[in-house]
N, C-alpha and C positions, 0 to 999 in steps of 0.2 A: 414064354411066348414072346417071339421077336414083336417088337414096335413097324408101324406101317409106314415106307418112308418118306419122308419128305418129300411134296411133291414139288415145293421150291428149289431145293437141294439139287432134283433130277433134271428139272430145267435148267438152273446152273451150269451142271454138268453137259447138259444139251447145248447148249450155247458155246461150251468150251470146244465141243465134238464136233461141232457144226461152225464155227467162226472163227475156232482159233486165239479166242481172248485166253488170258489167263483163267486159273480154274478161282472159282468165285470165294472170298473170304469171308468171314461175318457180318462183317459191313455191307459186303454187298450183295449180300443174304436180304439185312435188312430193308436194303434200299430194293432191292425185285419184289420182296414181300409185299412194301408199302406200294409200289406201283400194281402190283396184282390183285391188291383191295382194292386199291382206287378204282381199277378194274371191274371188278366184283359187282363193288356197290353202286356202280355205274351201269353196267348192262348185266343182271342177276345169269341172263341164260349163257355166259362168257362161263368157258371149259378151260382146260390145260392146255387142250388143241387149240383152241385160242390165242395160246399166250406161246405157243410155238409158232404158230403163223408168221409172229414178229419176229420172230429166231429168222425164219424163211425169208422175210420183207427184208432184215439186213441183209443176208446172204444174198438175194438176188438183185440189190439194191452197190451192191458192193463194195458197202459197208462193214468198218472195221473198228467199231469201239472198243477202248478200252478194258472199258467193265461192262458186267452184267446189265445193272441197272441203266446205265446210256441205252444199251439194246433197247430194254424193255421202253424208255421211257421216249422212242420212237412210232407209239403204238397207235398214236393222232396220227401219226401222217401215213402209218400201214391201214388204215384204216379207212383215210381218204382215199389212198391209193385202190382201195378193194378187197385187199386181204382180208378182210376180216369181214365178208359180207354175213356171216353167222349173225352178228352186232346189230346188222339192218330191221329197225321192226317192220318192214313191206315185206318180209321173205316169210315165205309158206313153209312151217317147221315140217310140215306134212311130205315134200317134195326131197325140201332134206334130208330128211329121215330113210325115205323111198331111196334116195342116191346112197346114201350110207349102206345099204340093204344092199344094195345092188354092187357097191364097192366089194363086200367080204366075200364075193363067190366068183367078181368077175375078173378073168386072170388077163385077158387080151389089151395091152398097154393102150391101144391108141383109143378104146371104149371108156377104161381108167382116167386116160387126161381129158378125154370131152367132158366126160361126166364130173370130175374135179372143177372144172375150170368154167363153169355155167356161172355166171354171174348175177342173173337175175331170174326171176319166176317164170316168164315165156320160154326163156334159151334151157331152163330144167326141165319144163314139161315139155319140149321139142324132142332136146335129148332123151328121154327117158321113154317116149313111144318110137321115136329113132331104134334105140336097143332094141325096147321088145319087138317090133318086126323083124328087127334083123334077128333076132331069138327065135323066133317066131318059124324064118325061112328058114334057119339050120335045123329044127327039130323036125318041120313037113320033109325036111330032104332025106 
């Protein structure tokens, strides 16, 4: 029975695929691992998705480090920036979860990026009664 893989490894790899740095070696294995505990053990409910955001924060940021861990270890300032509003303890897990639910069925882009891009609690529940009228008027039609 194959081993489950790495999920440091993948983001590595993710960051290669996505930025362009060289592909990560042991050391900078170690060095994303220890940034991604420190992670961890700082906000418990911080996922992989999380720790891709900051992949995303360099890319859109237009940043080009080196190594893996420089990536990672810009995660304070993806952070202040917004990216990682997961992190926030004011956000309603509830509304998230809702918008996640509502991501894996809904194919129409510009519905996709609102709903992505909702930064705080009012602008999610705006959004998300937004959708379902407009859900709403395609099904009575």
């Amino acid at each position: 029975m194959a081993a489950a893989p790495d999920p440091i490894v993948a983001l590595g790899n993710y960051m290669q695929q996505t930025l362009g740095i060289a592909f990560p070696t042991m050391s900078d294995l170690a060095g994303i691992r220890k940034i991604a505990n420190e992670i961890a053990k700082t906000y418990p409910q911080a996922s992989t998705n999380t720790l891709c955001r900051v992949v995303q924060f360099a890319k859109a940021k237009k940043r080009r480090p080196m190594k893996g861990s420089q990536v990672m270890g810009m995660w304070r300032e993806a952070m202040s920036a917004g990216y990682l509003n997961e992190l926030d303890p004011s956000n309603d897990q509830a509304l998230i979860d809702s918008i996640y639910k509502i991501l894996e069925t809904e194919t129409d882009e510009r519905w996709r990026s609102r709903l992505m891009c909702c930064l705080d609690n009012d602008s999610r529940r705006l959004a998300i009664a937004d959708w379902r009228t407009f859900r709403a008027s395609i099904a009575a039609a």
